[in-house]
N, C-alpha and C positions, 0 to 999 in steps of 0.2 A: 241717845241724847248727846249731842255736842256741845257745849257750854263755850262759849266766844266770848271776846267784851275787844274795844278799842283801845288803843294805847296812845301815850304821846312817843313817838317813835325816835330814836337815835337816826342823824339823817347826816347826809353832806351837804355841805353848806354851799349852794349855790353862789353865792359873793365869789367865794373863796375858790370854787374848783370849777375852770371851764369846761373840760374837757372829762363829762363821765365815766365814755370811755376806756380812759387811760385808770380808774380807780377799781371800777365796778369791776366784780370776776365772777366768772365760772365755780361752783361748790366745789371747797377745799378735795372731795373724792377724786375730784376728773383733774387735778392741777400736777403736773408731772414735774418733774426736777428743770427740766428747760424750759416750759411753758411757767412756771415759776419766776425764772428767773427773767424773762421778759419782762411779766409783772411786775417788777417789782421795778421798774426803770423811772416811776415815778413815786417819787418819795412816801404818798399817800395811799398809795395803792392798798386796797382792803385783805391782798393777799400777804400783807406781815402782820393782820391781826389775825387770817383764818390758820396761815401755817410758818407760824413766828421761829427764831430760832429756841424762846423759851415761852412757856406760858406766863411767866412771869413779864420776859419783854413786851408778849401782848397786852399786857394789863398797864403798862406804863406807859406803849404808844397810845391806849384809848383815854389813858387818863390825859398826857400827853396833846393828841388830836383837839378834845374836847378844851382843852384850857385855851388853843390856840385861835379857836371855833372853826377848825376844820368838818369838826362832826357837832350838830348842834341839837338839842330834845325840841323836837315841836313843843308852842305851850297850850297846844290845844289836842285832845283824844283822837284820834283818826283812826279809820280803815283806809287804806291805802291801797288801791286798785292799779293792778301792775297787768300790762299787756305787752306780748311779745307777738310780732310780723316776721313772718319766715318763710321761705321758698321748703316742701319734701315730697315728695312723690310726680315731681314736675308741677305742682300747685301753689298757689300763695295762701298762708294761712294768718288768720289772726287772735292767738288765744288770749283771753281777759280772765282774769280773777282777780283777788282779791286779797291780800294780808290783815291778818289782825292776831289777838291772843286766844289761845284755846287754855281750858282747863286743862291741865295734863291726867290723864288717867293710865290705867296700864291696858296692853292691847285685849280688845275684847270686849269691851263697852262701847263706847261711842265711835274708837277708830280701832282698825281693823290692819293688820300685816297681809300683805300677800305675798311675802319673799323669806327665807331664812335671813337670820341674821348672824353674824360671827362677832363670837364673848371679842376675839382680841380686836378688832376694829372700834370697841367702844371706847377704852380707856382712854386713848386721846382726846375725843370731843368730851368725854367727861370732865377731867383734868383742865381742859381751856375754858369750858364753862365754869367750873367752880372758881377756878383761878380769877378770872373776868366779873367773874357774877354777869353773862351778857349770852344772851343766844343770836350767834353771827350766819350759823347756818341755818337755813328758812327748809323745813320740809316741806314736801308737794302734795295735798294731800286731794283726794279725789270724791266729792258728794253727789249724789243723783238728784239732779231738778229737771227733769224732764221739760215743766211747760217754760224752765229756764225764767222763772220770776224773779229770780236773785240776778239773772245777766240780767232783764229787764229794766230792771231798778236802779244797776248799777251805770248802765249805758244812759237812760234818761237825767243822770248827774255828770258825765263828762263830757257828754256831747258838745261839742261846742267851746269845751274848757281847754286851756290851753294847760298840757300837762307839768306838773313841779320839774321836773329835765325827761329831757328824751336825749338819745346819743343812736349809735347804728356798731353794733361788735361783731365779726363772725357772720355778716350778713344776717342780723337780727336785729331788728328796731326794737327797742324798749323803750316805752314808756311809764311814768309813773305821776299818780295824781294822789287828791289826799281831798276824802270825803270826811267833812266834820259836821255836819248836818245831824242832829242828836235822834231827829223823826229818823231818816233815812238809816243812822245807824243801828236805831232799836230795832227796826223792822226786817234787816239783814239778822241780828240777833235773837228775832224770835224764828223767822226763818229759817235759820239752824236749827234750832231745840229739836226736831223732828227727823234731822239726816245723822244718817249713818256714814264714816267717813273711811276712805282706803287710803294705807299711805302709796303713794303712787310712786315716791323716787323720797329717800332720806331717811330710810327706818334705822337706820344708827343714828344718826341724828335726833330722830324722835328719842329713841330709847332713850340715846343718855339724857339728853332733859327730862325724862323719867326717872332715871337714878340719881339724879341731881336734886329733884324734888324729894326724894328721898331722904337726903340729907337734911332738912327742915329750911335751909337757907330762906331768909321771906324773899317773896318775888316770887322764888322759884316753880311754884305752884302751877303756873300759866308759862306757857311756852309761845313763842313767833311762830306761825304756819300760815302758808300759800293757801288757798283754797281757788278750786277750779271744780267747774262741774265737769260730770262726765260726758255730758250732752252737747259740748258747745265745742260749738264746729272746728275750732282750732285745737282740740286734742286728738293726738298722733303718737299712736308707738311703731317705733322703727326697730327693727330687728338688733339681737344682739348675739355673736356669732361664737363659734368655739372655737380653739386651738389646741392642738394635741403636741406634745415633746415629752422626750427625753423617755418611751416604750423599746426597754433594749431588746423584748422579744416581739417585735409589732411584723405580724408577717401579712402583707395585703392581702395574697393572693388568699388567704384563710379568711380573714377579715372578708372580703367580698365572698365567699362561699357561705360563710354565716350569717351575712349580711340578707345573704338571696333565699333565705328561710322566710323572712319577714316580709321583703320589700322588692319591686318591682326593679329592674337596676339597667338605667339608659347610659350610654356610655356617652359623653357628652364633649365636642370638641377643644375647651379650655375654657378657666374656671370663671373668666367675665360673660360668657355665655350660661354657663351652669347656675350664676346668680339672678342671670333676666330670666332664668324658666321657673325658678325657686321663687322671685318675689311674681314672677306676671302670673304664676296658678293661682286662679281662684281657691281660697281656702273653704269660704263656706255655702256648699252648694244648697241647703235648704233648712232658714232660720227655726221655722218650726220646730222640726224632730235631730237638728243640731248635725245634718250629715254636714261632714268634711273629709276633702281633700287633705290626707295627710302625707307633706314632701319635704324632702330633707337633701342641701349640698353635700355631697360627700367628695374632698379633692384629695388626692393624694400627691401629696408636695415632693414626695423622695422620688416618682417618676414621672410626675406635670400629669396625672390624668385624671379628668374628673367626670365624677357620677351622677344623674339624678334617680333619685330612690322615690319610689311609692308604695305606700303601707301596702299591704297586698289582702291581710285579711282581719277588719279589726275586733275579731272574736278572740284574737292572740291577745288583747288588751288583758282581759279578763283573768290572765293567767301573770301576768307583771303586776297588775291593779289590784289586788286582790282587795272586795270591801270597799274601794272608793269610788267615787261618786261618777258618771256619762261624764259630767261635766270635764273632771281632774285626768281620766283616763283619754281624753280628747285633746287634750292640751298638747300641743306640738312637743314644748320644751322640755314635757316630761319624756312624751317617748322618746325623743333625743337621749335623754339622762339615763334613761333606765332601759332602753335595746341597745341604743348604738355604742353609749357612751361604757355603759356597767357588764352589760351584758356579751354585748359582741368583743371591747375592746378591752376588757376586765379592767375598767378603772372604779374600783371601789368607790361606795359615796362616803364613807370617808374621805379618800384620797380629792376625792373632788369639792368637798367643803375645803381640804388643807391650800386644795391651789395643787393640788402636786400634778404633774402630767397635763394639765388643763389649764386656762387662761379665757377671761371673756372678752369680745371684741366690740365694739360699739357702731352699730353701723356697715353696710357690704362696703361700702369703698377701704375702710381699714382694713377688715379680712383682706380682703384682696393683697393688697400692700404687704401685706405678710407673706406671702408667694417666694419673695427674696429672700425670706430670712430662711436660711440652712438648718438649722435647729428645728424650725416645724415641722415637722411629718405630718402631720392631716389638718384643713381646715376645715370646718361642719358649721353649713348654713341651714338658719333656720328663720322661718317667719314668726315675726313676733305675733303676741294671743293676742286676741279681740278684747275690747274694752271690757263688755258684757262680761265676758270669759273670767277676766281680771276681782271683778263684784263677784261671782260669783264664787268661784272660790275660795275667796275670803270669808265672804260669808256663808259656807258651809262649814269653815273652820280652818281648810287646810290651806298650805303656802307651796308656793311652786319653788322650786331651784334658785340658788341664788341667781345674779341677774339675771332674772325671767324677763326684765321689760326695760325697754330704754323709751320714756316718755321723750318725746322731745318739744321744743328744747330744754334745757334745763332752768331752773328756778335759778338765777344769780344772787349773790353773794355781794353786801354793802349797800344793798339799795333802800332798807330799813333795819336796824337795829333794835334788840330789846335788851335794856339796859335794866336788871330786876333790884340791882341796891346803887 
């Protein structure tokens, strides 16, 4: 059961701010120290509330904003239907959902993890939230409507509606509208009572407005969340790739002997070839009984050459898996983690929650890009899991590897507000 309700939302004040663009950002995760600093070239920019120099500063710019009516409350409840237009797989896509409040509960009840989470990645978004009393990062979270009644409902109120701002960033349109319709709203609200939810992209995010409600803070009870079905055509996971450094004893030529225990191993003529045979293999050759194609990039950066590997026999699973589920033991990203990565290259999963030896990449064209940098010794591509894939495992209990899934694009940052005191 998901518990939802509408809010009057923290918003920018269209008078005041032409150019959304220039304000609205990327989730404080994906914001780097240079891409930061770009941000920030416009005095309003939502990125010195998500990654301020103090939590406290952040608390003075919102109060700050608001007094000036840079950021203004609607005086009316809304759910707020955010769509994003984007070019991936050479396609145009257009995903639509939805913001509003969830109860917060802990994972397990109504919303569902499918990734590990790391204790020290929380304390920050903790610490900004309590500081704020304001939840600025929006999680993504994922519900199954199949006949797609909630897109139905939500498409027969904008249609035709001119949306509160739209802007174009990163060659992605966003738009944002704002349903206050009270029928319309209940019926989205009873519509939920009955899904179960994945968090798709933000589970530190989630959390810590979980540990925040903890605290007893009022407001805090109810947290901001995206909602998107899983069903609707514009959802798309893009792969998320691996990087190997700093193996003082990494010997290839063993590596690929142990390698060829498992896996089929084509020698491949360089690594932007090695990514179009990686993403253009069919994964899943027959939905019924779940057979897949299972292939893995393996480049080796210390002498430019690279591999494509296929499982060779997957009764091997059975013996890494032990006890878990066709579904967990089929996951690309596990075998990745647990042959190539634990097993062939002895990087502990320890060491590989710490970050140590390993790095995640977002997307083949950054792998790629990484070719240059001398410090890498191996890149490992991998195709991202099937939606389906995603549901399920979650709801058998279990979490895949940390970034198992890069949703794209991402839920941006500033385009509603929840302000709980």
């Amino acid at each position: 059961m998901v518990g939802i309700k509408p809010l009057k939302g923290l918003i920018y004040n269209k008078d005041k701010i032409k150019d959304f663009s220039s304000v609205i950002t990327p989730p404080n995760d994906v914001i780097s120290e240079q891409s930061k600093e770009e941000l920030q070239r416009n005095q309003y920019s939502f990125v010195k509330l998500i990654k301020p120099e103090s939590y406290v500063k952040s608390k003075e710019l919102l109060d700050k904003w608001q007094e000036e009516g840079i950021l203004t409350q609607d005086d009316k409840e809304a759910i707020y239907v955010y769509s994003q237009t984007y070019q991936a797989k050479n396609q145009e896509f257009t995903r639509t959902g939805f913001m509003s409040l969830i109860k917060l509960e802990e994972f397990g009840k109504g919303v569902l993890p499918h990734e590990k989470i790391l204790e020290k990645d929380l304390q920050d978004r903790i610490s900004l939230i309590t500081e704020t009393k304001a939840n600025f990062g929006v999680p993504f979270l994922l519900y199954d409507d199949e006949p797609k009644e909630i897109d139905n409902l939500i498409r027969s109120k904008i249609n035709g509606e001119e949306p509160y701002f739209q802007f174009q960033e990163n060659n992605i349109i966003h738009k944002l509208w704002k349903i206050n319709n009270t029928t319309t709203i209940q019926k989205i609200v009873d519509q939920m009572l009955d899904k179960q939810c994945i968090v798709a992209d933000g589970h530190h995010r989630y959390t810590s407005e979980v540990r925040v409600k903890a605290t007893g803070i009022p407001g805090s009870e109810y947290g901001l969340m995206c909602f998107i079905n899983s069903f609707n055509e514009g959802t798309v996971i893009l792969p998320t790739n691996r990087v190997i450094f700093g193996l003082e004893n990494l010997d290839i030529s063993n590596s690929l002997t142990k390698l060829g225990e498992f896996f089929e191993i084509e020698t491949i003529d360089d690594i932007n070839q090695l990514v179009k045979k990686v993403s253009s293999t069919k994964i899943l050759l027959d939905e019924e009984t779940n057979l897949k194609n299972h292939v893995f990039g393996f480049h080796d950066n210390i002498n430019k050459k690279s591999y494509f590997l296929t499982l060779k026999n997957k009764e091997c699973l059975d013996n890494f898996f032990t006890g878990k589920s066709d579904v967990y033991k089929k996951l690309d990203v596990n075998i990745l983690h647990k042959i190539i990565i634990e097993h062939v290259l002895n990087i502990s999963e320890e060491e590989q929650t710490n970050r140590e030896h390993i790095d995640f990449i977002k997307g083949n064209k950054e792998a790629i890009s990484k070719e240059k940098e001398e410090d890498i010794q191996l890149i490992l591509f991998v195709n991202p899991p099937l939606i389906r894939e995603v549901f399920l495992t979650a709801q058998e209990g279990n979490v895949m590897p940390q970034k198992a899934t890069y949703f794209y694009p991402k839920v941006y940052s500033g385009l509603v507000t929840y302000k709980f005191e």
